[in-house]
N, C-alpha and C positions, 0 to 999 in steps of 0.2 A: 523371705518376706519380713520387713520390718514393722515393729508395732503399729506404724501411722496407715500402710496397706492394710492393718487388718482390720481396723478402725473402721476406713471404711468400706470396708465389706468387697464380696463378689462382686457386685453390681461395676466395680472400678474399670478394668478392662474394657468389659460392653460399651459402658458410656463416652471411654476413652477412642475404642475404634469408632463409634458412632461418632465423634466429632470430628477425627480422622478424617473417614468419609465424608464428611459434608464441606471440610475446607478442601479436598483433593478434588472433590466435584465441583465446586467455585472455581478452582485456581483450574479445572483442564477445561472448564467452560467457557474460560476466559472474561470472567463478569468483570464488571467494575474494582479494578486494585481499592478502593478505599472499604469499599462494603468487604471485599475478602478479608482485609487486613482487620476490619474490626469484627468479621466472625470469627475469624482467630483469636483476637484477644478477650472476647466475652467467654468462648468455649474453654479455653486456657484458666480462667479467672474461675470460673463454676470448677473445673474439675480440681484445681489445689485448693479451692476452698481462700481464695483471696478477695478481701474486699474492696482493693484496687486494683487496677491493672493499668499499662500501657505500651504500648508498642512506638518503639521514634525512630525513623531513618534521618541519618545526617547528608549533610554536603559535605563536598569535598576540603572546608573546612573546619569539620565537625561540627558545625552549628545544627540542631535540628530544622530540618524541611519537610516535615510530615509525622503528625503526633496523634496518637491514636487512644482515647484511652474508654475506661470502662469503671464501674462507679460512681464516678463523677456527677453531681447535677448541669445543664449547661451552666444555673447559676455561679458556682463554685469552680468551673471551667474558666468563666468570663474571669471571674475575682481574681483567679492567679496570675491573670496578665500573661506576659506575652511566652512562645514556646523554651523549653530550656536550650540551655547555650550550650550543653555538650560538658559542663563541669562536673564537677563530683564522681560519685558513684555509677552514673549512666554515661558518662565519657570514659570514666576507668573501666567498665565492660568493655564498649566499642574499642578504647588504645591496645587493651591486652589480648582482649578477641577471646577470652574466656566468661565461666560461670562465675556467682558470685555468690553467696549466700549469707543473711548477717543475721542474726536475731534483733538487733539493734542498731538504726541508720546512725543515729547519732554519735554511737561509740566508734565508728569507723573511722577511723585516721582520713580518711582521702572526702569522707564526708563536708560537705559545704555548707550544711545545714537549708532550710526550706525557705522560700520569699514568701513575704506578708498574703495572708488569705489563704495560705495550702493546709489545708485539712493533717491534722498530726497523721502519721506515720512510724509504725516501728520495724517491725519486722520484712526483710526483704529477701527476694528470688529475684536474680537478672541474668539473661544469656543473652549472646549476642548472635546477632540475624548476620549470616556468613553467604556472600553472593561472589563468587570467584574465588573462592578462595580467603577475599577481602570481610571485613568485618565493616559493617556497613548503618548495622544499627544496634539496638536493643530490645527487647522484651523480656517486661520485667512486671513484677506483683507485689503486693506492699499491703502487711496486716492479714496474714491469717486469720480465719474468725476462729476455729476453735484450737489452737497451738500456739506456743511462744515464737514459736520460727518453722520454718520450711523444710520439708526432709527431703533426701538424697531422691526418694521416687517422686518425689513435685518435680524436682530439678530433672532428672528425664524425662516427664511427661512435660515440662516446658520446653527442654532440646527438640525435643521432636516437634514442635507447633513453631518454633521458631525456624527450623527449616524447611518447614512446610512456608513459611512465609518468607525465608528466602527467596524458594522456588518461585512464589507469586511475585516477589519483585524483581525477580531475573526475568519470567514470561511476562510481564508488563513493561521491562524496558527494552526487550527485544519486538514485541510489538508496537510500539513508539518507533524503532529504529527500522522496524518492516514498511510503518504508516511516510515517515519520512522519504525512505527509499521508493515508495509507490509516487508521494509529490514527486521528486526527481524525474521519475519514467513518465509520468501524465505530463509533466512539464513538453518535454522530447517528444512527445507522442501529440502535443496538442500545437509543439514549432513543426512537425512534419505534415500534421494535417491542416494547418497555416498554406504551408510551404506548398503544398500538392492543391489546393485549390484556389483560396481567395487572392495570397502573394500571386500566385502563378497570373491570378485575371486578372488583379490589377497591374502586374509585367506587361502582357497583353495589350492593357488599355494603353499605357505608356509609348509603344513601341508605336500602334497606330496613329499617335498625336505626335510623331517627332516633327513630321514632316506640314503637319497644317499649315505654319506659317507662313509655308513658300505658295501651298496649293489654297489661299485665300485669295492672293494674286489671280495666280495663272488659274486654279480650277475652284472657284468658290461654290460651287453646286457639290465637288466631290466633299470637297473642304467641312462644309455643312451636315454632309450623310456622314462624315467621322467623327465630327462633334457628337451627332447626333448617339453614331451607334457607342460610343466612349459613355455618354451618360447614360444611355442605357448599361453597358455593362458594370458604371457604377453601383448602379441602381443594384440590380445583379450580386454586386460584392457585399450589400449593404444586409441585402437579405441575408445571404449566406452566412455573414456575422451574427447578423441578430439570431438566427439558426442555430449558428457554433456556438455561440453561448447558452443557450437553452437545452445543448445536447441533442439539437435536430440539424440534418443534415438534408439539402435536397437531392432526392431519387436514393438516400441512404438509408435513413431513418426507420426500420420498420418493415424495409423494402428485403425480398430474397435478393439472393445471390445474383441471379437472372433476371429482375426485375432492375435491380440496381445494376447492371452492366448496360440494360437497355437506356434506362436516363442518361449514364453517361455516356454514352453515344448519340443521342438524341441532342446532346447539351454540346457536341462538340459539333457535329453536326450546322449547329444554328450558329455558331460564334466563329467557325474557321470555316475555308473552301473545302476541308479535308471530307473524304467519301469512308464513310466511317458505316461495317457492317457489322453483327452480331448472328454468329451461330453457337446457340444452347441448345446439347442432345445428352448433359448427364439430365437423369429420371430425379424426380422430388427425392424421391426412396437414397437413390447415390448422393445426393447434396444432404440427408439428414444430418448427417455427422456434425457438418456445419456450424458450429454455434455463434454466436455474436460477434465475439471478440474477433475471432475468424473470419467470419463476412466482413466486419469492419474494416480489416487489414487487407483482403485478397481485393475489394471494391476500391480501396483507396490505392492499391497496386495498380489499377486499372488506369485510374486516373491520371497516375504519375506517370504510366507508361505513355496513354495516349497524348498526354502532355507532353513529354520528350519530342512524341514524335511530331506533336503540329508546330514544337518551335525550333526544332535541328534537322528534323531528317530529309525534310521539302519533299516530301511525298504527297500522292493524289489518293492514295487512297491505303486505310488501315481495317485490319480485322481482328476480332476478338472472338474466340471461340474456347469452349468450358464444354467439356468432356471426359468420359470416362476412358480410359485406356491402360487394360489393365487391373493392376489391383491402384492406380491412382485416379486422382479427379486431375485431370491435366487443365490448367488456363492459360490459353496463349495469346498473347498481343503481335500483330503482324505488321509489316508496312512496306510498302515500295520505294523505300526512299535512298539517299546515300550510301546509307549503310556507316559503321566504323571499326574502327579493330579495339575488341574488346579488351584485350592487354593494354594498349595503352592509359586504359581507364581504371584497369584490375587494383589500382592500389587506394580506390575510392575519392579521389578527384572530383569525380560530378557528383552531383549533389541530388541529382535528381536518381542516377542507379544506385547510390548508397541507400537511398528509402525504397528503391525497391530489393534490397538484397536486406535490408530490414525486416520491411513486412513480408516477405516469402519465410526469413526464415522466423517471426512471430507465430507464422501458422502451422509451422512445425514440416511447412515443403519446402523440397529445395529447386534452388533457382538454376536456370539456365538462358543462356545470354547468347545465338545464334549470328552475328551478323561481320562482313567485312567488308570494307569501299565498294560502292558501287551496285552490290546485292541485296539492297535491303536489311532489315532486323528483326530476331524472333526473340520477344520476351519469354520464357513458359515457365509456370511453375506445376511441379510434380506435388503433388500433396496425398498422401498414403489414405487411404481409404479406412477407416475405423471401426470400431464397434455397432454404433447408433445405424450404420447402413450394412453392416456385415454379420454382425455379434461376434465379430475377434476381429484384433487389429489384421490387415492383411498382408 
C-alpha cells in the first residue's frame, strides 16, 4: 500500500466496491446508457478525490460524440462551447489506447492547451474506455483537491470504472443493434400479415370485378350485386386497416385460440361458397401454454391456409380442427379440393406456404403438408405441449 491508500484510510475499498455495485446494477439493468455513464463518472470523481471529471466517446473520426462530465456548472459547460475534437491529451489516450498520468497538462508535449472559458486545470488521470478490443474513448480527471497529481491506485480504480463503462457501451450498442434487428422482423411479420388478410381481400375484390364490364350488357342485375358485394368488401379492408394499425385485428385481437378459428371461418363463410367447419376438443387447461405471440401466429396460419384453399384448391368444402394428440396440440386445415404435389412447391415458390412454414415454425411446431392431385390437402401443425399445461415440457 502506498502513502496516498493510507491517506485515505480503510473506508477505500468499501466505498470503491459500493460504487462497483451500483454501476454493475445500472449497466445489467439495462437503464438509460447516459445516466450510467454519468454515474460512473461522478462515482470515479468522489473516489480519486478529483474535482473534474469526464467521460467522451468518439466517432469513427475521433471527433467526440458523447461528453459526459462532472464538476462542471451547466453555466461553465455552456461557456466552453462546443465538444472537444479529439486533440491533445484526450485523443493521445484514445490513439494509444493507454493510461496517462501528468502532474501538469501544460507541460505535456502533446498538450494543446484549453479554449477560452475552460476553467484552469493542472493535474491529470485519463484511461481509455476499450470495447472490442478497440479504444473508443476516454475517462479522465483533472485537479486533485488534496495532491499535486494522481497515484498509481487512482489510476486502477479509474481502469476498473472505465471498463465497467466499456461494458455499458458495448450492452447499449448491442441493444440498438437487437432494437433494429426487432424493426427488421415487425417489418416481415407486418408484409405477412398484409399479405394473409387485407392484400389477399382485396385480390379477391379484384378478381370478382374483371368480368362486370361484359355482365353490365348481358347481366346488369348480376353486374350490380358484384359492384355491390366489391364495396362491401372494400368497406371490409378499410376496417381491417384502421384495425392493423391500432394493433386490433378482427376475431384476433384478444380473442382465444378457438374463438379466433371460429371468426375466421365465419368470415370466410360469408365472402366465399366455401363450406367451412370448426372442430375444437383441446381443453382451456391443453391450449394454456398458448401465449400471444403463438396465438397470433397459429390464427394467422389459419387464415393463410383457409385462404390458399378458397383461391387454388376449388373445393366445396374445408375443415379446421385443434386438438390434442399426444404430448401435442395438433391444428389441422382440411379440404376436398385438387389437391397438389408438395415437392414441386418444397423450394418455397408460393408465397402463401412459405408464411405458413414461417408461422408454424415461429411457434416452435412443426409443420406438415399432406396433399397429391386429385386427393385433397391436409395442412397440420404439431406443436409440443409445454409447461403452463403440463409443468415439464413434454
Amino acid at each position: 500500500m502506498d502513502d496516498d491508500d493510507r491517506d485515505r484510510g480503510p473506508g477505500l475499498a468499501a466505498e470503491t466496491i459500493e460504487a462497483l455495485a451500483e454501476a454493475t446494477r445500472a449497466i445489467s439493468e439495462v437503464l438509460e446508457i447516459e445516466w450510467v455513464l454519468q454515474l460512473i463518472t461522478d462515482r470515479v470523481a468522489n473516489l480519486v478525490d478529483a474535482r473534474y471529471a469526464a467521460l467522451g466517446i468518439a466517432d469513427i473520426n475521433g471527433r467526440m460524440e458523447r461528453f459526459i462530465t462532472t464538476g462542471l456548472t451547466p453555466g461553465e459547460r455552456a461557456a466552453i462551447g462546443p465538444l472537444p475534437v479529439g486533440h491533445g491529451l484526450l485523443g493521445l489516450i484514445i490513439r494509444e489506447g493507454r493510461s496517462l498520468r501528468t502532474p501538469d497538462i501544460a507541460a505535456h508535449p502533446d498538450s494543446v492547451g484549453f479554449p477560452p472559458h475552460h476553467p484552469p486545470m493542472r493535474s491529470l488521470l485519463g484511461v481509455p474506455i476499450i470495447v472490442a478490443g478497440q479504444p473508443i474513448g476516454d475517462l479522465y480527471l483533472t485537479d486533485k483537491r488534496r495532491a499535486a497529481e494522481f497515484t498509481e491506485a487512482d489510476q486502477r480504480v479509474v481502469e476498473l470504472f472505465a471498463r465497467h463503462a466499456g461494458i455499458a457501451i458495448q450492452n447499449a450498442r448491442l441493444h440498438d443493434r437487437l432494437a433494429a434487428l426487432r424493426v427488421v422482423e415487425e417489418r416481415e411479420r407486418i408484409g405477412r400479415d398484409l399479405h394473409d388478410g387485407v392484400i389477399q381481400g382485396l385480390y379477391a375484390v379484384g378478381l370478382s370485378l374483371e368480368d362486370v364490364e361484359l355482365l353490365v350488357e348481358t347481366a346488369p342485375d348480376e353486374a350490380t350485386a358484384r359492384v355491390d358485394a366489391a364495396i362491401d368488401a372494400i368497406h371490409r379492408s378499410i376496417a381491417d386497416i384502421r384495425e392493423f394499425v391500432t394493433g386490433l385485428r378482427p376475431g384476433m385481437s384478444g380473442a382465444s385460440l378457438a374463438s379466433g378459428i371460429a371468426a375466421l371461418a365465419d368470415s370466410l363463410r360469408l365472402t366465399t361458397m366455401l363450406d367451412v367447419e370448426t372442430h375444437v376438443t383441446a381443453t382451456r387447461a391443453e391450449l394454456s401454454f398458448i401465449d400471444d405471440a403463438a396465438r397470433h401466429e397459429l390464427l394467422h396460419l389459419v387464415r393463410e391456409a383457409l385462404s390458399n384453399v378458397s383461391r387454388h384448391a376449388r373445393a366445396t368444402r374445408a375443415e379446421v380442427r385443434l386438438e390434442r394428440v399426444g404430448n401435442d396440440l395438433r391444428l389441422e386445415v382440411r379440404d376436398n379440393g385438387v389437391g397438389f404435389d408438395p415437392a414441386s412447391v418444397a423450394s418455397g415458390g408460393h408465397h402463401g406456404l412459405v408464411n405458413v412454414r414461417e408461422r408454424a415454425a415461429a411457434t416452435g411446431g412443426r409443420l406438415e403438408i399432406d396433399s397429391r392431385p386429385g386427393a385433397g390437402t391436409r395442412v397440420i401443425v404439431h406443436v409440443p405441449i409445454t409447461d403452463a399445461a403440463e409443468g415439464t415440457p413434454s
